[in-house]
N, C-alpha and C positions, 0 to 999 in steps of 0.2 A: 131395173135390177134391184134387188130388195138386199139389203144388208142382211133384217129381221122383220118381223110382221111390221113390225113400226117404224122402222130406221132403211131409207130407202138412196140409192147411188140414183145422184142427178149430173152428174159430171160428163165429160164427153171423151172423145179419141180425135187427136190431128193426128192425120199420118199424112198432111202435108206440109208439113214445115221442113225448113231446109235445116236448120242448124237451133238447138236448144240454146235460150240467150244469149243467140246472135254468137255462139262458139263451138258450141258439144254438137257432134254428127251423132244423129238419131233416125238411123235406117228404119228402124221398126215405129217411128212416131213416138208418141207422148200422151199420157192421158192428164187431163187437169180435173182431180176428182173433188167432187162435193157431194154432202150428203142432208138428206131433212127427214130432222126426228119429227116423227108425228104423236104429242099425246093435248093433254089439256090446253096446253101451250105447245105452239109451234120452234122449233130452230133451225134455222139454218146453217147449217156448216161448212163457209167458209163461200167466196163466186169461186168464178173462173174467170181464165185467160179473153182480152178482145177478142180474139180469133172467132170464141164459139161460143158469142154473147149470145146469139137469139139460139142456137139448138139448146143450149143452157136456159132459158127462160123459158123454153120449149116443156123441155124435162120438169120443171121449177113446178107450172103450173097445173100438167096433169099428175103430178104429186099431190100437190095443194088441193083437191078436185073440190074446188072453188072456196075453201078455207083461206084466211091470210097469215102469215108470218107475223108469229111475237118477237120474235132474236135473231139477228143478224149474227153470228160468232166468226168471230176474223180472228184465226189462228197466227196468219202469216200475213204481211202486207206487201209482200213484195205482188207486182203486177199480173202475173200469170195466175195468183189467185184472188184479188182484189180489186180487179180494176173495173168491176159490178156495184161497187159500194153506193154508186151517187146512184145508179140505176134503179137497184132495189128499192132507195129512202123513193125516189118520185115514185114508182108503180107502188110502193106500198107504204105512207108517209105517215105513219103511226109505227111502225118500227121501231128496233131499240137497237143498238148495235154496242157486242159486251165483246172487248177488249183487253187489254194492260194497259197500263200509263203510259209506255213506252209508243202504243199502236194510237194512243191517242194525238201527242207530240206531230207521230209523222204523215196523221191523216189527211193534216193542212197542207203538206210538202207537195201530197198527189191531185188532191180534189182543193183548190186553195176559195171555191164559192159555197162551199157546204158547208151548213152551218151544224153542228155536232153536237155542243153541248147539252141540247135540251135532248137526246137522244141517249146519250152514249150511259151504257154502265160497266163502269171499271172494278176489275176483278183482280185479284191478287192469288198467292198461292196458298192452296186448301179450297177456296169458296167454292162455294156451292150454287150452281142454277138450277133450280125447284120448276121441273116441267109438268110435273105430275107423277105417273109413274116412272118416270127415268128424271135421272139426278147425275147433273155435268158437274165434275169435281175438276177444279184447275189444276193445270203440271206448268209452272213456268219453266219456258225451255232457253231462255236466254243465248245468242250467239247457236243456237241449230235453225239456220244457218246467220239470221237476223238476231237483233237486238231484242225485240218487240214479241219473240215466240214464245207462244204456247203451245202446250196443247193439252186435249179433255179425255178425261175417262169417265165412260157412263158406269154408273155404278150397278143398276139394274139389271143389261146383260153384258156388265164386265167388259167392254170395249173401250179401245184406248184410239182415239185421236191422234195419229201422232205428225201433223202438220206435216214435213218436209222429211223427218225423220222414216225409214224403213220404205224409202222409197226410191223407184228405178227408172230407168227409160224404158219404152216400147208403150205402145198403145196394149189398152185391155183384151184386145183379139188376137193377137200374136202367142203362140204360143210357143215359149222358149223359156229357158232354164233362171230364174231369178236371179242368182249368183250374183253371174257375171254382168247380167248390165245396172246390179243394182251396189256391186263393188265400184263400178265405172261411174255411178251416178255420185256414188259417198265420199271418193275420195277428190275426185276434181271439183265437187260442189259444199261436204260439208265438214272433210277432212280436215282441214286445218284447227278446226274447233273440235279435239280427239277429248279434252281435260271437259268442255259443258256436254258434250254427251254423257260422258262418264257419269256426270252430274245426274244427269236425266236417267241412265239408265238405273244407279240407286234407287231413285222414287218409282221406278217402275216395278225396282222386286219387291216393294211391298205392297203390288196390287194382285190382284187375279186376272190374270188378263185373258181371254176367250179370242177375240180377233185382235186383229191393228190396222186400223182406215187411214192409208198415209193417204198426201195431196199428190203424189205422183205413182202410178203402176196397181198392182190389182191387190186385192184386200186381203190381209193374210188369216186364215185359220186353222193350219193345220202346224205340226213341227212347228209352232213358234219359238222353241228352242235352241232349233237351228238358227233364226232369225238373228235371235238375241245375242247367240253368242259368236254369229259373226261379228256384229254391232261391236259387241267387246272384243275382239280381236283387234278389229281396225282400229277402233276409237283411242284403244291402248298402243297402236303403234304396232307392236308384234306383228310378223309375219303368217301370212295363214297356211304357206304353201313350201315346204323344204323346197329349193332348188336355185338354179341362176337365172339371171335375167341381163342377156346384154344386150344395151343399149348402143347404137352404133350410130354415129354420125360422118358420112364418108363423103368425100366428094368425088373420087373419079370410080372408087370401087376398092382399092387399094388396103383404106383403113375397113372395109368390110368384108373382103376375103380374110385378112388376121379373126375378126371376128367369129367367123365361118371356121376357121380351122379350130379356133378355142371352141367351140359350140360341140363341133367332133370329136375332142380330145374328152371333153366333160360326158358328153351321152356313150361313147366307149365305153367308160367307168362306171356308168349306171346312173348318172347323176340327170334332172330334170333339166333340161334346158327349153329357152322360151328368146328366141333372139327378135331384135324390132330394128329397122330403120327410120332413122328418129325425122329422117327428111320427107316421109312417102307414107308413113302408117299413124294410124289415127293417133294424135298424139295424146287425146284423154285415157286410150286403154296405153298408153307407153305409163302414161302418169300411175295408173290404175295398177297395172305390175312391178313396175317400181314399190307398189308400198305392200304388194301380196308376196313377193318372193324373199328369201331370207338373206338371199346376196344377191349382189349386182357388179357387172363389169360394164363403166361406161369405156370407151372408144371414140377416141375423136380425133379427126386431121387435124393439124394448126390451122390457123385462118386470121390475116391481119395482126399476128404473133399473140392471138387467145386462141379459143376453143373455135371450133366449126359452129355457123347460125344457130343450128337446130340442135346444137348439144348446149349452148351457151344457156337459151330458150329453154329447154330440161331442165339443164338445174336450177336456173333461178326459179321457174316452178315447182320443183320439188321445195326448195328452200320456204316459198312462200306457202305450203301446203304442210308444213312443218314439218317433212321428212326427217328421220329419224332410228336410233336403235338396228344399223346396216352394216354387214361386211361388205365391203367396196375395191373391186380389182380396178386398174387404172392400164389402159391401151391410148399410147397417144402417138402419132404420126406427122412429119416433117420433114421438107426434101432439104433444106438447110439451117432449119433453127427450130428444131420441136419442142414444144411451148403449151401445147395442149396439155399436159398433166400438170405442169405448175399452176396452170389457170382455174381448171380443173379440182386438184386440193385448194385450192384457197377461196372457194365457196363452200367445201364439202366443210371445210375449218369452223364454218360458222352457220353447221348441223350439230344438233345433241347425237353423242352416243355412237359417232362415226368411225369404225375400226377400217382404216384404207391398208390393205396388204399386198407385202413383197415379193418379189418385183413388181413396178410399172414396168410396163412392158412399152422401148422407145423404138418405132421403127423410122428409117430413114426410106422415103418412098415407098418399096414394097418390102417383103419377108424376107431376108436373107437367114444366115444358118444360125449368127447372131441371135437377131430376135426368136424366131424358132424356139431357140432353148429358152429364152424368157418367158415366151407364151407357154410351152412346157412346164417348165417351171409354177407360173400364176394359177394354170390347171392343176398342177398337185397340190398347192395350197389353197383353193379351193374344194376341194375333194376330202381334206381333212376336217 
C-alpha cells in the first residue's frame, strides 16, 4: 500500500490479539503502522509490534527491492512499535537510528546488549533529515503519550508523522466509523496528557498538512479538519456531545432500575441519554463517554460502607485520566447506611471544574415514593 510514489505502508493488521496492552478490548484488531520513504537516502518510519516481526520484515524488504536503509526513525519506543530496533542494526548494521535524547536514555532499558552510540543521531526540535527530495522536520511531542515522542513532517508532500497521536483501534480492513474507536483509543490511552497535545497541536497549525500517518489505525487524508478539531475538543477537556451519561454500578439490579427510570425521565424531555453498566460493559468505552458527554450521573450501591467495585474503579480512573470541567448528578443506594455519595464526592473533590448538583438522590434498597421525587427532581436539573 503506497502512502505516495515514494512513501510506502509496511506495517501490518493483528486481529488476533486478545486485549490492547494487556487491557483495551479490540474486537476489530489493531494495526501497528510503519512506513519507508524512498529517495536518495532511505528511512524507515518507526518497526512494529513482536507479534508481526517477520510479515513486517516481509513488507520491509520487498519495499527495499534490494536497496538498504540509511535511517532508522523511532518516533515512539514504547514495544508495539520498537521492539524491531536490535533486528534491523544485525540485518542491516550500517544503519543510523535518529531519535531525542530522551529515546536514547531508554534504549538501554529495552535492548540492554546493543551498542548505540556509534549509530544513533540525535534530533531536537525544528531539525531537519535531508533525504533528498523529501525533508523530515522534527515536532517534539513530549508526554503524547511517552516522554521520548516525536513526530515528523515531511515537508515535500506535507505529511505529518504523528507517532501515537490521531490514532484508533481496529485493524486497516475494517471498515467502521473513525470516531468512535479513535475517541476510545485517546482517552483511555493519551488523555490524560490533554495540556502536551495542546502543545502539539500549536505547531501543527503552522504546517500544511495534506495526510496524517499515525502508528495506530488508517492514514488520514480527507476532512482533516474534522480530525483536528476533535483532537481540540478532547485534549481541552470540553465535552463533544450535549447530553447524559449514566454510569451505573448495581449489585442486585436495584441501583440500576433507579437508573433506568432517570434515563426515561431525561429522553421524555428530549434530552440524549447513553446509560452503561459499569460491571458488565466495556469499561474503556464507560471511560471514553464519560469525557464526551457534558453531564454525567454516576449511581452506586454502598459496598463495604464506600462505593460498589466497579464504580470505585471509575472514578479513580477518571481521576487519573484527568477528568474534568463536568456536571455531575449523584444516585447512591443502601439497605442501612448509604455511603456511596459521600465516597463518591470526595474523589469528585480532587477533579478540576466539578459542579455535583442537587439533589443526590438516597435510596434505601429499592425506589420508593421518596426517592421518586428525588430522581424527579435530579431529572429537572438536568434538563436546565
Amino acid at each position: 500500500m503506497n502512502v505516495s510514489k515514494d512513501i510506502i505502508y509496511i506495517g501490518a493488521n493483528d486481529k488476533d490479539i486478545d486485549l490492547f496492552e494487556s487491557q483495551y478490548i479490540v474486537p476489530n484488531g489493531i494495526s501497528y503502522n510503519s512506513y519507508l520513504i524512498k529517495d536518495e537516502k532511505i528511512a524507515i518510519m518507526d518497526t512494529i509490534d513482536k507479534r508481526k516481526t517477520e510479515e513486517w520484515f516481509k513488507n520491509l524488504e520487498n519495499a527495499l527491492e534490494g536497496r538498504n536503509p540509511d535511517y532508522l526513525v523511532v518516533s515512539h519506543l514504547e514495544p508495539d512499535h520498537s521492539y524491531n530496533i536490535q533486528n534491523i542494526i544485525e540485518k542491516y548494521p550500517n544503519i543510523k537510528i535518529v531519535s531525542t535524547k530522551k529515546s536514547f536514555e531508554f534504549i538501554p532499558q529495552f535492548f540492554n546488549t546493543l551498542d548505540i552510540d556509534n549509530r544513533k543521531i540525535e534530533v531536537g526540535e525544528g531539525d531537519i533529515l535531508d533525504l533528498g527530495k523529501h525533508k523530515l522536520q522534527f515536532i517534539m511531542a513530549p508526554m503524547v503519550h511517552w516522554p521520548e515522542v516525536m513526530m515528523e513532517y515531511e515537508q515535500t508532500e506535507k505529511i505529518l508523522f504523528s507517532a501515537d497521536g490521531f490514532g484508533k483501534f481496529g485493524s486497516l480492513d475494517v471498515d467502521e466509523e473513525w470516531d468512535c474507536e479513535a475517541r476510545r483509543y485517546y482517552f483511555n490511552i493519551v488523555g490524560k496528557y490533554g495540556m502536551q497535545v495542546q502543545s502539539v497541536l500549536k505547531k501543527a497549525a503552522t504546517l500544511e498538512i495534506k495526510k496524517i500517518c499515525p502508528l495506530h489505525g488508517p492514514i488520514l487524508s480527507e476532512n482533516l479538519e474534522h480530525y483536528i478539531n476533535l483532537y481540540d475538543i478532547w485534549s481541552s477537556y470540553k465535552p463533544e456531545t450535549e447530553g447524559v451519561f449514566i454510569a451505573c454500578s448495581s449489585i442486585y439490579g436495584n441501583t440500576m432500575e433507579a437508573a433506568q427510570n432517570l434515563k426515561c425521565l431525561l429522553e421524555e424531555n428530549g434530552q440524549k441519554v447513553e446509560l452503561a453498566d459499569l460491571s458488565r460493559e466495556d469499561f474503556a468505552e464507560c471511560v471514553e463517554n464519560a469525557f464526551r458527554y457534558s453531564k454525567i450521573v454516576l449511581a452506586s450501591a454502598t459496598y463495604n460502607m464506600g462505593m460498589f467495585t466497579s464504580m470505585e474503579r471509575f472514578l479513580h480512573e477518571l481521576k487519573n485520566k484527568n477528568y474534568q470541567n463536568r456536571t455531575i448528578g449523584l444516585i447512591e443506594n443502601g439497605t442501612w447506611a448509604p455511603n456511596a455519595g459521600k465516597c463518591m464526592k470526595e474523589i469528585l473533590s480532587q477533579m478540576k471544574n466539578i459542579q455535583i448538583i442537587e439533589p443526590m438522590v438516597t435510596i434505601k434498597s429499592t425506589l420508593d415514593e421518596a426517592s421518586r421525587k428525588q430522581l424527579k427532581s435530579l431529572a429537572d436539573e438536568l434538563l436546565k
